[in-house]
Backbone atoms as SQL, in Angstrom:
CREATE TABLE atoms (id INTEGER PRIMARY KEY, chain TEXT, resi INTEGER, resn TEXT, atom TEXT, x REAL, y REAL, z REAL);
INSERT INTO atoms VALUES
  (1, 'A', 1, 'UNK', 'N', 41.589, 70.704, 4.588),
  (2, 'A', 1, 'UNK', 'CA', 42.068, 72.000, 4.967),
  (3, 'A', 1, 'UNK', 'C', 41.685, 72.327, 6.406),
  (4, 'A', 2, 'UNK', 'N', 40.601, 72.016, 6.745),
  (5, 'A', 2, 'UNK', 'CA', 39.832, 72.338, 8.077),
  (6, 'A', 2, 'UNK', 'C', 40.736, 71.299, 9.323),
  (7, 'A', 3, 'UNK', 'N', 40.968, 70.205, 8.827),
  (8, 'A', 3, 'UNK', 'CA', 41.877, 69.175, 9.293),
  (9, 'A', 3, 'UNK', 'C', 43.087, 69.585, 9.624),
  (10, 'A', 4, 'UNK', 'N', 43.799, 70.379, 8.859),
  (11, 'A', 4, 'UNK', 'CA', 44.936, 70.976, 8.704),
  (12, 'A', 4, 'UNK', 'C', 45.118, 72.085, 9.848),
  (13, 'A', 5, 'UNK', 'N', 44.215, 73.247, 9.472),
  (14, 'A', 5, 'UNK', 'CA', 43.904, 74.062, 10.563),
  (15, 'A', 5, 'UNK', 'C', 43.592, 73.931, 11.997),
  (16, 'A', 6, 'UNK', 'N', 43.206, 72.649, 12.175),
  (17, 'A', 6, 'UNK', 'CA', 43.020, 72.410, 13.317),
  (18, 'A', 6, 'UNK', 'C', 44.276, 71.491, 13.909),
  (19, 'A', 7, 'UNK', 'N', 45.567, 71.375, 13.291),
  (20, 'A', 7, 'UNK', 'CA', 46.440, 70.764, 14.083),
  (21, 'A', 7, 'UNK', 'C', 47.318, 71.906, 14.471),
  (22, 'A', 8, 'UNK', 'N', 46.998, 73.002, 13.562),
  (23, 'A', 8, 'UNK', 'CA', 47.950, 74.279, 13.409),
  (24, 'A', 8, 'UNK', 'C', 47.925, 74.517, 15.051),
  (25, 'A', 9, 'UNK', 'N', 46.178, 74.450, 14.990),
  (26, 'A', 9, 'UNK', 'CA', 45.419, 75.367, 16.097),
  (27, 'A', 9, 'UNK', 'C', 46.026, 74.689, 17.288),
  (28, 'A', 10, 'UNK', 'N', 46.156, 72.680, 17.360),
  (29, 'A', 10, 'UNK', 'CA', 46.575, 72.012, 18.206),
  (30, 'A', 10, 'UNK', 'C', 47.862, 72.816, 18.617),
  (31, 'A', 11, 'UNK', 'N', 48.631, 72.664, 17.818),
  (32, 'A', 11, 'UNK', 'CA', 50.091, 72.598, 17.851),
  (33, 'A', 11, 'UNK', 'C', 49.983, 74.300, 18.802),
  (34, 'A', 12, 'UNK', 'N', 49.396, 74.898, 17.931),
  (35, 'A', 12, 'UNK', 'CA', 49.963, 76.642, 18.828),
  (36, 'A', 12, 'UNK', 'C', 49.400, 76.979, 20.267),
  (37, 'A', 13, 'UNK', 'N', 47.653, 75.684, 20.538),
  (38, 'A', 13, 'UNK', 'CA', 47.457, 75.673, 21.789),
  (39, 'A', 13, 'UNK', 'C', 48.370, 74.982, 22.816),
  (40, 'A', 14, 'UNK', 'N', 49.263, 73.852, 22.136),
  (41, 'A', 14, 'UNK', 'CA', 49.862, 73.560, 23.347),
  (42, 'A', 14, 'UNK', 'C', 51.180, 74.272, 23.561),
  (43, 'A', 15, 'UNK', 'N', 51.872, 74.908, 22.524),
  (44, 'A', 15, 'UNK', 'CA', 53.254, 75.633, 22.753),
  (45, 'A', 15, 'UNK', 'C', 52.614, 76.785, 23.800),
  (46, 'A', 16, 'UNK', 'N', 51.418, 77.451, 23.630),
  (47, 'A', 16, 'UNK', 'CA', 51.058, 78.551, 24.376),
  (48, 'A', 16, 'UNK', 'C', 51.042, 78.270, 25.713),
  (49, 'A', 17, 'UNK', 'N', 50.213, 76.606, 26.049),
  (50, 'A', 17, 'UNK', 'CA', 50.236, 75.389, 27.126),
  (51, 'A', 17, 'UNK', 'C', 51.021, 75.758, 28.021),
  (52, 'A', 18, 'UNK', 'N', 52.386, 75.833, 26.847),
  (53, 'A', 18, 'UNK', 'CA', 53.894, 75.247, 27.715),
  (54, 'A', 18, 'UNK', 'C', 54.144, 76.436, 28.107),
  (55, 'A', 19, 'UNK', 'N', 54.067, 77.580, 27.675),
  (56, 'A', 19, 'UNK', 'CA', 54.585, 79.170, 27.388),
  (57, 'A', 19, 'UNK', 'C', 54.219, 79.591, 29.177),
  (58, 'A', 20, 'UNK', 'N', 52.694, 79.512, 28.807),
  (59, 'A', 20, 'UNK', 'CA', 51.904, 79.649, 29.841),
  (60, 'A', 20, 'UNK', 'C', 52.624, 79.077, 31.486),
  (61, 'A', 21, 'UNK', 'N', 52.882, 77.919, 31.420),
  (62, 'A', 21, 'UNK', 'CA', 53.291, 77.345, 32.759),
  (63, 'A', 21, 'UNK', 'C', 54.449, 77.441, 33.260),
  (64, 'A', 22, 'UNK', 'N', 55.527, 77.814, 31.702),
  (65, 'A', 22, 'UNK', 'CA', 56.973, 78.084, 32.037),
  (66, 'A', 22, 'UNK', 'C', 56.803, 79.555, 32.546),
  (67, 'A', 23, 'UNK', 'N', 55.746, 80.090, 32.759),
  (68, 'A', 23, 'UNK', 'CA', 56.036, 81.849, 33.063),
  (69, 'A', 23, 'UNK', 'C', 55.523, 81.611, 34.408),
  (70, 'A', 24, 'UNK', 'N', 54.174, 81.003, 34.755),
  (71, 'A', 24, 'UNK', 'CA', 53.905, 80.882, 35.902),
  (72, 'A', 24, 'UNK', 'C', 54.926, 80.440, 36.988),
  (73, 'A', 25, 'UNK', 'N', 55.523, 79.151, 36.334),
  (74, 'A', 25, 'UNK', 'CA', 56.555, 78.203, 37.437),
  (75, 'A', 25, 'UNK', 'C', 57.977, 79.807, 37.756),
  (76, 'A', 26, 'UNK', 'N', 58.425, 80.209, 36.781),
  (77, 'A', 26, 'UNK', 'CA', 59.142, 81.185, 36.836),
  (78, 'A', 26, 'UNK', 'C', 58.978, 82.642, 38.081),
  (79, 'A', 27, 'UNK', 'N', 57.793, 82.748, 37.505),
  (80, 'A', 27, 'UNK', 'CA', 57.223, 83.476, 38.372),
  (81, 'A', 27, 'UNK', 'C', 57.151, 83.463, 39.901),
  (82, 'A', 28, 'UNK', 'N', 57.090, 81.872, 39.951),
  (83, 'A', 28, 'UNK', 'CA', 56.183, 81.228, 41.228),
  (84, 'A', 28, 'UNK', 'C', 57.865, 81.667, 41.780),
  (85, 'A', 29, 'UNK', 'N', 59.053, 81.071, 41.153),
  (86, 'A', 29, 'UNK', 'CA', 60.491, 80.899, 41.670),
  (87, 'A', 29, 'UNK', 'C', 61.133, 82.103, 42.094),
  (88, 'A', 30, 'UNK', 'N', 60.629, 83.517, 41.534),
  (89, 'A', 30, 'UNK', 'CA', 61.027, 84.727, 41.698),
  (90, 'A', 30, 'UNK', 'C', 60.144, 85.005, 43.055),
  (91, 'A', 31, 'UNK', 'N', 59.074, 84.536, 43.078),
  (92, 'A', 31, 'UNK', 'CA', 58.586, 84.917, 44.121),
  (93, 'A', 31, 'UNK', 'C', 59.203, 84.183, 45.467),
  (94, 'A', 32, 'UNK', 'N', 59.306, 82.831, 45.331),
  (95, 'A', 32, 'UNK', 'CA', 60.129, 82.283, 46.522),
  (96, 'A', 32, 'UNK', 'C', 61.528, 82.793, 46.498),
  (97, 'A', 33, 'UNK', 'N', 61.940, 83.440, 45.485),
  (98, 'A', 33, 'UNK', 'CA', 63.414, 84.295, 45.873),
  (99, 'A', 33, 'UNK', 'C', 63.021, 85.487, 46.837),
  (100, 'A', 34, 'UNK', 'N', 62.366, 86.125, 46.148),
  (101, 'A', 34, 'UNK', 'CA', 62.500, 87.244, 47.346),
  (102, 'A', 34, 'UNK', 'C', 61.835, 87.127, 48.572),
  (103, 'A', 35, 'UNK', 'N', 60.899, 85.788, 48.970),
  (104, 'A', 35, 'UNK', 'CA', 60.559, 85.754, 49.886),
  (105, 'A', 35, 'UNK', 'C', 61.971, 85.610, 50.630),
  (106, 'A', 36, 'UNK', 'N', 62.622, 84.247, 50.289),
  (107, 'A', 36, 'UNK', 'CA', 63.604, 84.037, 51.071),
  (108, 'A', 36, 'UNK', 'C', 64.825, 85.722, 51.027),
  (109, 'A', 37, 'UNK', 'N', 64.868, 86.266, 50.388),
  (110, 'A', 37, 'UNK', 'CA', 65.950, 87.539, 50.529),
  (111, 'A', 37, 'UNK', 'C', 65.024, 88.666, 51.632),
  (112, 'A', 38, 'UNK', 'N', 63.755, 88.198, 51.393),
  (113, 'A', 38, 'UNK', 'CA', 62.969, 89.258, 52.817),
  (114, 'A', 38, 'UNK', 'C', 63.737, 88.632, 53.821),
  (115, 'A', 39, 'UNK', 'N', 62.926, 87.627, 53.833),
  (116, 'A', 39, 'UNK', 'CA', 63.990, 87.100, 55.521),
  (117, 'A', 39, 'UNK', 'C', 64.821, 87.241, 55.676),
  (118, 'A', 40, 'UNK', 'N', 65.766, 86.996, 54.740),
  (119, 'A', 40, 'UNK', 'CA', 67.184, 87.112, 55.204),
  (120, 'A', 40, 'UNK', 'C', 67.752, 88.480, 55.686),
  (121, 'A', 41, 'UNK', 'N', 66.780, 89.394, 54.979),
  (122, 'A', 41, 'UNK', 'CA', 67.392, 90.817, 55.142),
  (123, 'A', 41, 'UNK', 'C', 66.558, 91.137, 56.867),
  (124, 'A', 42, 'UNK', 'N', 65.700, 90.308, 57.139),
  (125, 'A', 42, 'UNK', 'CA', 65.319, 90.709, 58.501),
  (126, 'A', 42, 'UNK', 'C', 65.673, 90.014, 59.384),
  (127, 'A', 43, 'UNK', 'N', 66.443, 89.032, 59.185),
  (128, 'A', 43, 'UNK', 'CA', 67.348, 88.299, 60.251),
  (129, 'A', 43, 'UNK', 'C', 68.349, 89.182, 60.424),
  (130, 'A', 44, 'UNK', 'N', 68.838, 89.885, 59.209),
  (131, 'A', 44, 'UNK', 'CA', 70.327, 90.176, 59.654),
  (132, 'A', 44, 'UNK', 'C', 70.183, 91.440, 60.002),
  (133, 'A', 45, 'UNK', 'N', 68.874, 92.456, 59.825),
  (134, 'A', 45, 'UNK', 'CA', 68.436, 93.265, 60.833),
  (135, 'A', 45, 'UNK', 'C', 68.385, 93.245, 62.508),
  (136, 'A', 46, 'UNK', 'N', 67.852, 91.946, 62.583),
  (137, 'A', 46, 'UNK', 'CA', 67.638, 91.809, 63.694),
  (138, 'A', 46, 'UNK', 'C', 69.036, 91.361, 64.481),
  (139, 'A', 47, 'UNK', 'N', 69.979, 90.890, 63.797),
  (140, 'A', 47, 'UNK', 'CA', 71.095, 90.335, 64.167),
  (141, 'A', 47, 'UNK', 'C', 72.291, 91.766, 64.235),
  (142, 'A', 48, 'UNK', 'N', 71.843, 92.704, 63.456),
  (143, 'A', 48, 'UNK', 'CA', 72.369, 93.914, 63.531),
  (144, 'A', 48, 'UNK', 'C', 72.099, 94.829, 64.413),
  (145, 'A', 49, 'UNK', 'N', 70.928, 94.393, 64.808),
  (146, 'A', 49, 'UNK', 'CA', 70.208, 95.068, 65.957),
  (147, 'A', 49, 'UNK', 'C', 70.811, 95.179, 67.636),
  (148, 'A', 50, 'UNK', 'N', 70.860, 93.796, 67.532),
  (149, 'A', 50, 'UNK', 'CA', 71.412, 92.914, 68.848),
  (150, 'A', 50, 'UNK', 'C', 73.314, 93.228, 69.184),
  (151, 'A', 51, 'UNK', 'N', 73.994, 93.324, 67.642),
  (152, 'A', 51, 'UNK', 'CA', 75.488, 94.022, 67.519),
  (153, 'A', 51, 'UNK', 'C', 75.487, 95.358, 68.338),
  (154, 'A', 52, 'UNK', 'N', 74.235, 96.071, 67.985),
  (155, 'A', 52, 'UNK', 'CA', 74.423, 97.664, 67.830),
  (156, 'A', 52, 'UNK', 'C', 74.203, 97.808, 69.511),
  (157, 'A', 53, 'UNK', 'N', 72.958, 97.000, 70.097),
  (158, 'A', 53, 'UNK', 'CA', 73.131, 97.100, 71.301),
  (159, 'A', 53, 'UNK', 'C', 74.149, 96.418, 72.576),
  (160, 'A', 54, 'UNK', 'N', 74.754, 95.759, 71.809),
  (161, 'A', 54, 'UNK', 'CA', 76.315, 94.753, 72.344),
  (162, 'A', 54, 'UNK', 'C', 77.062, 96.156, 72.963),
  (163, 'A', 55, 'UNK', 'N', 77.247, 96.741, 71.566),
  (164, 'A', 55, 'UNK', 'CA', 78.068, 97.916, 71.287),
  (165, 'A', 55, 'UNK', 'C', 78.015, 99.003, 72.127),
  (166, 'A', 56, 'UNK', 'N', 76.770, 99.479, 71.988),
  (167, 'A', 56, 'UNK', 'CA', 76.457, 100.223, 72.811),
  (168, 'A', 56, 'UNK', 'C', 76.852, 99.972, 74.361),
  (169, 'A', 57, 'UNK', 'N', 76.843, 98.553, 74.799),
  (170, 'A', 57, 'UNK', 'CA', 76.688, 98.182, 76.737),
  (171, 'A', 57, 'UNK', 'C', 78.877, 98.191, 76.829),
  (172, 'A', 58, 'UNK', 'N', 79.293, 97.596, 75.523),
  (173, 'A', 58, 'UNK', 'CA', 80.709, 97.545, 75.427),
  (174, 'A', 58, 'UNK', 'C', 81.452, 99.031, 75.367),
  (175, 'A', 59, 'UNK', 'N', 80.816, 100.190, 75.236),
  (176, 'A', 59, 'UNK', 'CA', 81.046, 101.101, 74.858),
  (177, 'A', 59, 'UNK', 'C', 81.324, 101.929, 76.118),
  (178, 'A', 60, 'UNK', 'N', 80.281, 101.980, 77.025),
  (179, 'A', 60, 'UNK', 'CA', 79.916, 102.443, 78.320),
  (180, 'A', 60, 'UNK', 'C', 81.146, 102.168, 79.232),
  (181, 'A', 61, 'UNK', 'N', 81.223, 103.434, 79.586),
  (182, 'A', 61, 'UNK', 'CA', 82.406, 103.674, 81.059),
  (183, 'A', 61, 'UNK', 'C', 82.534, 102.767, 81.889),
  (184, 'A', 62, 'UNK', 'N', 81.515, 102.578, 82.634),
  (185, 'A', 62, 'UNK', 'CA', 80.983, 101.650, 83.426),
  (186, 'A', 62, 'UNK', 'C', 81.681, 99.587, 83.501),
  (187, 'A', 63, 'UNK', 'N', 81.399, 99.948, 82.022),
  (188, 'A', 63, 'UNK', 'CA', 82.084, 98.504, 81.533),
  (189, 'A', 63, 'UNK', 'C', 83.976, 98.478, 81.326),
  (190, 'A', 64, 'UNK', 'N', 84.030, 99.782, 80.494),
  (191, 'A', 64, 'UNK', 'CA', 85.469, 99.870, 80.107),
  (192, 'A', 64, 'UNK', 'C', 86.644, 100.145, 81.525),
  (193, 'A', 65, 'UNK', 'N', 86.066, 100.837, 82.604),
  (194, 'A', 65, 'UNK', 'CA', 86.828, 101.414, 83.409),
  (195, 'A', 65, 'UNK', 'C', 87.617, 100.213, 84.369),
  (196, 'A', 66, 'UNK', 'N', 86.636, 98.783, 84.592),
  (197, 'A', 66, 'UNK', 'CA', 87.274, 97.809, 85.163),
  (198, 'A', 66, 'UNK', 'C', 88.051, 97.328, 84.267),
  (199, 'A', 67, 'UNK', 'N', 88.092, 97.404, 82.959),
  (200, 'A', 67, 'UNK', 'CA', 88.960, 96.916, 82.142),
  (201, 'A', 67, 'UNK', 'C', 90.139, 97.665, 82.029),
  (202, 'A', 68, 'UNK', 'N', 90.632, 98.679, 81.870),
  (203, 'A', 68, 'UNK', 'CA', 91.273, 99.436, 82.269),
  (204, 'A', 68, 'UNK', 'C', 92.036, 99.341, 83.580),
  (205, 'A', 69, 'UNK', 'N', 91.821, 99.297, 84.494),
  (206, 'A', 69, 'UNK', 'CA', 92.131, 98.909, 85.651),
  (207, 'A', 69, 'UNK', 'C', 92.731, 97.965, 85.842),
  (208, 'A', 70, 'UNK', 'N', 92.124, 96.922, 85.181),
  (209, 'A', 70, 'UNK', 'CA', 92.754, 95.585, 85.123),
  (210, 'A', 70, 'UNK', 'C', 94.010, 95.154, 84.212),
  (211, 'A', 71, 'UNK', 'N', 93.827, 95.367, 83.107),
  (212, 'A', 71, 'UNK', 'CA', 95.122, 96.060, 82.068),
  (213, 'A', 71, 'UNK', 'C', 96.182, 97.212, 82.302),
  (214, 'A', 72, 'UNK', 'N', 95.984, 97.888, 82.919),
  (215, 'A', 72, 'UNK', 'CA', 96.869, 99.315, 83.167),
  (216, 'A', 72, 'UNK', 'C', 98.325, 98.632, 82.798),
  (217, 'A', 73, 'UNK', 'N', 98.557, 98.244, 83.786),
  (218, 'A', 73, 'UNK', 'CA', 100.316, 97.730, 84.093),
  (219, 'A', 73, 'UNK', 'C', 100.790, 97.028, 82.144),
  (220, 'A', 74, 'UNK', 'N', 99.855, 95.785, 82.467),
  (221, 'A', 74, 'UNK', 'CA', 100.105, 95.341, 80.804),
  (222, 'A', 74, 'UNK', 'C', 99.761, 96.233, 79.628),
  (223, 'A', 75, 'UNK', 'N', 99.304, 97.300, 79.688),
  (224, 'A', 75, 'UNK', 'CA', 99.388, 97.819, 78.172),
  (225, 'A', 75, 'UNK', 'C', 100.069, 99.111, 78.732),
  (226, 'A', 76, 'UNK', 'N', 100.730, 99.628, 79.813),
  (227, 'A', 76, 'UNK', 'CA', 101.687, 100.569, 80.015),
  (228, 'A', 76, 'UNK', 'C', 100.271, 102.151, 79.817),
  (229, 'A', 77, 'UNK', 'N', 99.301, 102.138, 80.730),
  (230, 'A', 77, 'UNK', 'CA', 98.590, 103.482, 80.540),
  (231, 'A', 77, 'UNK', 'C', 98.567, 103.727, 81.695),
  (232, 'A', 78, 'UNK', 'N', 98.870, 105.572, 81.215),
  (233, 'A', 78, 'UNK', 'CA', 98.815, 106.430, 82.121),
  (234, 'A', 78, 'UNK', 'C', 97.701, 106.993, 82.277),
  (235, 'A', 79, 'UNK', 'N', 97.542, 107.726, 83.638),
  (236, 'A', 79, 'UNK', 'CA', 96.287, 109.023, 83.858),
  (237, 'A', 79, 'UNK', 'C', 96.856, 110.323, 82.684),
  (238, 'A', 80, 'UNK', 'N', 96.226, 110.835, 81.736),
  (239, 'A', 80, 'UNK', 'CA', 96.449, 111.921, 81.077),
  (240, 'A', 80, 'UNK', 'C', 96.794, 113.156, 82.302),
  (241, 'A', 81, 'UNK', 'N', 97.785, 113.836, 81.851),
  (242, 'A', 81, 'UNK', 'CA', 98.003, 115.105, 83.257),
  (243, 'A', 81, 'UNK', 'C', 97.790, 116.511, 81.809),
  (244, 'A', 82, 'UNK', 'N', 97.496, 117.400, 82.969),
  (245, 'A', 82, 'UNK', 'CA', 97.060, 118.855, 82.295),
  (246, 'A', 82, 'UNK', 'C', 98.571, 119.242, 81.453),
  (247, 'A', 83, 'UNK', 'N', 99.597, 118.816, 80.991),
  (248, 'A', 83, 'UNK', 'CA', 101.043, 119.600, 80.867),
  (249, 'A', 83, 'UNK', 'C', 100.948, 118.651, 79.336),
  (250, 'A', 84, 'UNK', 'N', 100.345, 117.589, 79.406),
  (251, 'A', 84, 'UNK', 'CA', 100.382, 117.238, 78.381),
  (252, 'A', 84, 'UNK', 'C', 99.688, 117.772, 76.773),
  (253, 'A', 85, 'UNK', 'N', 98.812, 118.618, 77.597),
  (254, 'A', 85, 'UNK', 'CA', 97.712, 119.236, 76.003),
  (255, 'A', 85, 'UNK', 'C', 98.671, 120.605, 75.975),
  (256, 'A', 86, 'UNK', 'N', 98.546, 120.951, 74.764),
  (257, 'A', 86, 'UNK', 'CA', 98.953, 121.641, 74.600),
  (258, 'A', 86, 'UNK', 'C', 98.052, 123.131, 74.226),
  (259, 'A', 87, 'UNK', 'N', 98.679, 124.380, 74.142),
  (260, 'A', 87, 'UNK', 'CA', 97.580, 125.872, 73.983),
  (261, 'A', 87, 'UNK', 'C', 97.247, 126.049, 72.557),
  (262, 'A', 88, 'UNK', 'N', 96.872, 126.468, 72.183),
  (263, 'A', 88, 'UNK', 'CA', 96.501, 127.243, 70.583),
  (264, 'A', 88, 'UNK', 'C', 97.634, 127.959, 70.543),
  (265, 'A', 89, 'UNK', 'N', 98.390, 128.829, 71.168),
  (266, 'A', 89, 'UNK', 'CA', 99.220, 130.260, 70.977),
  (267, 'A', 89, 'UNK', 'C', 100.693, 129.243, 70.892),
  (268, 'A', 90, 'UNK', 'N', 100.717, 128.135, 71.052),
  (269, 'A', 90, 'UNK', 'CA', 101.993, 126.957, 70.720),
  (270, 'A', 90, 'UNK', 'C', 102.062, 126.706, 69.500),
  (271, 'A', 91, 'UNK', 'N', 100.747, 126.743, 68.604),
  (272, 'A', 91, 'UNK', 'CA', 101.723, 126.482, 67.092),
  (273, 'A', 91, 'UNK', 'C', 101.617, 127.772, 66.860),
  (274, 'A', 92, 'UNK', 'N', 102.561, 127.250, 65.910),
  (275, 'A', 92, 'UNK', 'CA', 103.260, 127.824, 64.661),
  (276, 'A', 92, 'UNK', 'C', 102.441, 128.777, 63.525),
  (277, 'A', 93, 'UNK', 'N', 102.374, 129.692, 63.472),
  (278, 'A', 93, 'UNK', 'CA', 101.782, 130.621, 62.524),
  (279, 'A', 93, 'UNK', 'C', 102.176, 129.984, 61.016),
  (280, 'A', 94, 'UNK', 'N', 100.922, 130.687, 60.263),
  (281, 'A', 94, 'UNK', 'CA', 101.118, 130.376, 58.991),
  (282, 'A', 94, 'UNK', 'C', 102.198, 130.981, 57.886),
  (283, 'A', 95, 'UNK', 'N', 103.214, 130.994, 57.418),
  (284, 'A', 95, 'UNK', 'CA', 104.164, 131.570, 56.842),
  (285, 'A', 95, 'UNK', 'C', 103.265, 132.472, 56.176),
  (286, 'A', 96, 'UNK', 'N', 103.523, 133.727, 55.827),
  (287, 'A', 96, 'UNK', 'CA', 103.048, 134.368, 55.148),
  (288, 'A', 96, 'UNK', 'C', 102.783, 134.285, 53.307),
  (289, 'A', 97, 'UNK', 'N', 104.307, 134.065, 52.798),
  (290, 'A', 97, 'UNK', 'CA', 103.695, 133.363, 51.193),
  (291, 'A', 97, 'UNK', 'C', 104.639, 132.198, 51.359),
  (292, 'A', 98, 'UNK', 'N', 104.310, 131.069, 50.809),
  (293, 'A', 98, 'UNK', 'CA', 104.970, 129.906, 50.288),
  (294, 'A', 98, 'UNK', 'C', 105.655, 130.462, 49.218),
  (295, 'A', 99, 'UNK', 'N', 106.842, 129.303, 49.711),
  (296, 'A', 99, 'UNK', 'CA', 108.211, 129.897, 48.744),
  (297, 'A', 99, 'UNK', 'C', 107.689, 128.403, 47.542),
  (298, 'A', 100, 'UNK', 'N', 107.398, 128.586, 46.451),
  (299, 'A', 100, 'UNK', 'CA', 107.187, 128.089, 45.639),
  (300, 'A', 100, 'UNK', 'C', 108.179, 127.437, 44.590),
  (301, 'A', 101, 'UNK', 'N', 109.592, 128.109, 44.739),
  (302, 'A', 101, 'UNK', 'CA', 110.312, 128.675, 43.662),
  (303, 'A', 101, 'UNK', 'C', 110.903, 126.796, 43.979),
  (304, 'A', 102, 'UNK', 'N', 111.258, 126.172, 44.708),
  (305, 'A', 102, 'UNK', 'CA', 111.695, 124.483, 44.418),
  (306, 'A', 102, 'UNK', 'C', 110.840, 124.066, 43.402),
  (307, 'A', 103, 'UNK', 'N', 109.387, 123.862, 43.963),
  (308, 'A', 103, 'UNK', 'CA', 108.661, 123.196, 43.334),
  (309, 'A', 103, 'UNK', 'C', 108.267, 123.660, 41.816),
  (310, 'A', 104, 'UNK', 'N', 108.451, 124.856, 41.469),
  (311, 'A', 104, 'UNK', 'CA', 108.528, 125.404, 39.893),
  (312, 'A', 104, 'UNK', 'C', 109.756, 124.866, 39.506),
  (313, 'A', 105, 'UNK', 'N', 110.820, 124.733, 39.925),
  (314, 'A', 105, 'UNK', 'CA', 112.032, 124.116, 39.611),
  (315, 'A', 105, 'UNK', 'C', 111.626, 122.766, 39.344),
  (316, 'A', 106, 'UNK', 'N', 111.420, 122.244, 40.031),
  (317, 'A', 106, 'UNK', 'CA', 110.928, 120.773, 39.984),
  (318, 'A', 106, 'UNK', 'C', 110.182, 120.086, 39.062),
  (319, 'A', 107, 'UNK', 'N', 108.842, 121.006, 38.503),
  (320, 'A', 107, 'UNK', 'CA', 107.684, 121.032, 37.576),
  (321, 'A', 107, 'UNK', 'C', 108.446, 121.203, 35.846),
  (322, 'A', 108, 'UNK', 'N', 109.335, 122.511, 36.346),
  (323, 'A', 108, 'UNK', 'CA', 110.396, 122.479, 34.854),
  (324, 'A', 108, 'UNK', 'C', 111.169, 121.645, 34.560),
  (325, 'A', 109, 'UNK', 'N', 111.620, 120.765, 35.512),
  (326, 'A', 109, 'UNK', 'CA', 112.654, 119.848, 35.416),
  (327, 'A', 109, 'UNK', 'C', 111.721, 118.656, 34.746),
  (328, 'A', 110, 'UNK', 'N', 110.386, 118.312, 35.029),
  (329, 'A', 110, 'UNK', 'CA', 109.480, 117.086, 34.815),
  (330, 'A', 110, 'UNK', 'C', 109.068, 117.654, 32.951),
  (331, 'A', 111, 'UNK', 'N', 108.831, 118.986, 33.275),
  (332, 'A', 111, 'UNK', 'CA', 108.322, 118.850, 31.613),
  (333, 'A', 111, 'UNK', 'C', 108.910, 119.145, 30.746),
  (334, 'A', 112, 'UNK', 'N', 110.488, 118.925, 31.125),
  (335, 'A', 112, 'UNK', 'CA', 111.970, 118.665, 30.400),
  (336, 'A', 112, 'UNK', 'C', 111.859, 117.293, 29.761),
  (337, 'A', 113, 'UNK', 'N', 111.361, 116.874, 30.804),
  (338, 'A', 113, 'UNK', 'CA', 111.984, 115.119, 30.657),
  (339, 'A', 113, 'UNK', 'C', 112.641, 114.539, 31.522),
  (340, 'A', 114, 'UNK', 'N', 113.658, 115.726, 32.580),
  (341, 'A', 114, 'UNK', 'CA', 114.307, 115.187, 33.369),
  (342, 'A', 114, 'UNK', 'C', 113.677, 114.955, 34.724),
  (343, 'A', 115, 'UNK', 'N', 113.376, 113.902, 35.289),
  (344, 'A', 115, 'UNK', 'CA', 113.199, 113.076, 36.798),
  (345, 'A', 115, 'UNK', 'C', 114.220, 113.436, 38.037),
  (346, 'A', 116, 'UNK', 'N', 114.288, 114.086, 38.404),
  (347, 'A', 116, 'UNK', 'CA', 115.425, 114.373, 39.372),
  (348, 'A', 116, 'UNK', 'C', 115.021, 113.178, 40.483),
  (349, 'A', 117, 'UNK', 'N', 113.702, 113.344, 41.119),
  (350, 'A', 117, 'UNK', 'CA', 113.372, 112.510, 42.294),
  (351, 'A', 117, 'UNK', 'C', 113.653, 110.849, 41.821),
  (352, 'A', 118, 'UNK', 'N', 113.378, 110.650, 40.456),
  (353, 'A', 118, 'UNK', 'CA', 113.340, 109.245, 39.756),
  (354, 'A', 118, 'UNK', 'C', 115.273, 109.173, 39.973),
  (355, 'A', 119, 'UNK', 'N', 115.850, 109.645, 39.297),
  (356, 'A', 119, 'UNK', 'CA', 117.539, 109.978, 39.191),
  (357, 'A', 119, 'UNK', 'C', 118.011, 109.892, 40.593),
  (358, 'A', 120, 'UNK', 'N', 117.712, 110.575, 41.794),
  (359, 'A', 120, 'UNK', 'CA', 118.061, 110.232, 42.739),
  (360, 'A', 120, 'UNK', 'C', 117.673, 108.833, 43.295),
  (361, 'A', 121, 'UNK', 'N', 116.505, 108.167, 43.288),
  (362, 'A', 121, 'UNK', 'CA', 116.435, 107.202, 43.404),
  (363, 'A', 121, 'UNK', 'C', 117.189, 105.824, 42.909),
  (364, 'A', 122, 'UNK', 'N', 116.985, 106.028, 41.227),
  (365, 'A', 122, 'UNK', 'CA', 118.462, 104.974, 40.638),
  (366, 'A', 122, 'UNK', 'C', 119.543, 104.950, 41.214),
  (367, 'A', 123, 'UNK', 'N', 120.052, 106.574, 41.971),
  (368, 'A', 123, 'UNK', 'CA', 121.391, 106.511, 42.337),
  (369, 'A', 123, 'UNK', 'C', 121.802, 106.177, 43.479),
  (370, 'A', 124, 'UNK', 'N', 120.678, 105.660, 44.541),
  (371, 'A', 124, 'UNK', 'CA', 120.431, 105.261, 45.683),
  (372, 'A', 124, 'UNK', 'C', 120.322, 103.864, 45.577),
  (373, 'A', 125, 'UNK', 'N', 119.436, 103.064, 44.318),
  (374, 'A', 125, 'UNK', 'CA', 119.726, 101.675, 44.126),
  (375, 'A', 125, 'UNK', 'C', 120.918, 101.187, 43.774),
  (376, 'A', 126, 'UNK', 'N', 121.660, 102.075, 43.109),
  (377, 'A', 126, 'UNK', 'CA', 122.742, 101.447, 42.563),
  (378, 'A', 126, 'UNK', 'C', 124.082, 101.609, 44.089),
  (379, 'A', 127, 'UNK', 'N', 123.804, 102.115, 45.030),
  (380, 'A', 127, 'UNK', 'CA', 124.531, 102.044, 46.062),
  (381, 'A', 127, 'UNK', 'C', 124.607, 101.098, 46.528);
């Protein structure tokens, strides 16, 4: 019996053995994952870094205005002139009530069944 018990004991020390090293090695692998996803996320910081200040020097007057200059003729640009903007007191006021009365037409016509916009369309394919 004591014989017995002690292979039990064998047997459950080494599955624990295995238990044991498959969690460590696991472990060990999660940890070299996120090492490598640190880096990576600080390379592409740093590589985002270096974009943002690209951007920034590409952005600047300074840079764009010889370009401009140099392009004018080929992309057809003008100097903006004052006649072109227009005043606030140029649009159009807000109608006072929206005439609604199509689109209630329209809404009754849909929860008829009948499609007018769909109906005109068929009758436009079939042309």
């Amino acid at each position: 019996m004591i014989r017995g018990l002690n292979v039990i004991l064998l047997l459950t020390s080494i599955f624990a053995l295995v238990g044991v090293y498959a969690i460590k090695y696991g472990s060990e692998d999660i940890a070299r994952q996120k090492n490598e996803l640190t880096r990576t996320v600080s390379q592409q910081q740093r590589q985002l870094s270096g974009l943002r200040a690209d951007w920034a020097y590409y952005n600047q007057p300074s840079y764009i205005a010889p370009l401009v200059k140099r392009h004018a003729a080929a992309l057809g640009l003008e100097t903006l002139k004052a006649e072109q903007f227009g005043a606030i007191a140029d649009l159009p006021m807000r109608p006072e009530k929206a005439n609604d009365a199509q689109m209630n037409e329209l809404l009754k016509a849909l929860d008829a069944g009948v499609d007018p916009i769909g109906d005109k369309l068929a009758e436009l394919a079939r042309q």
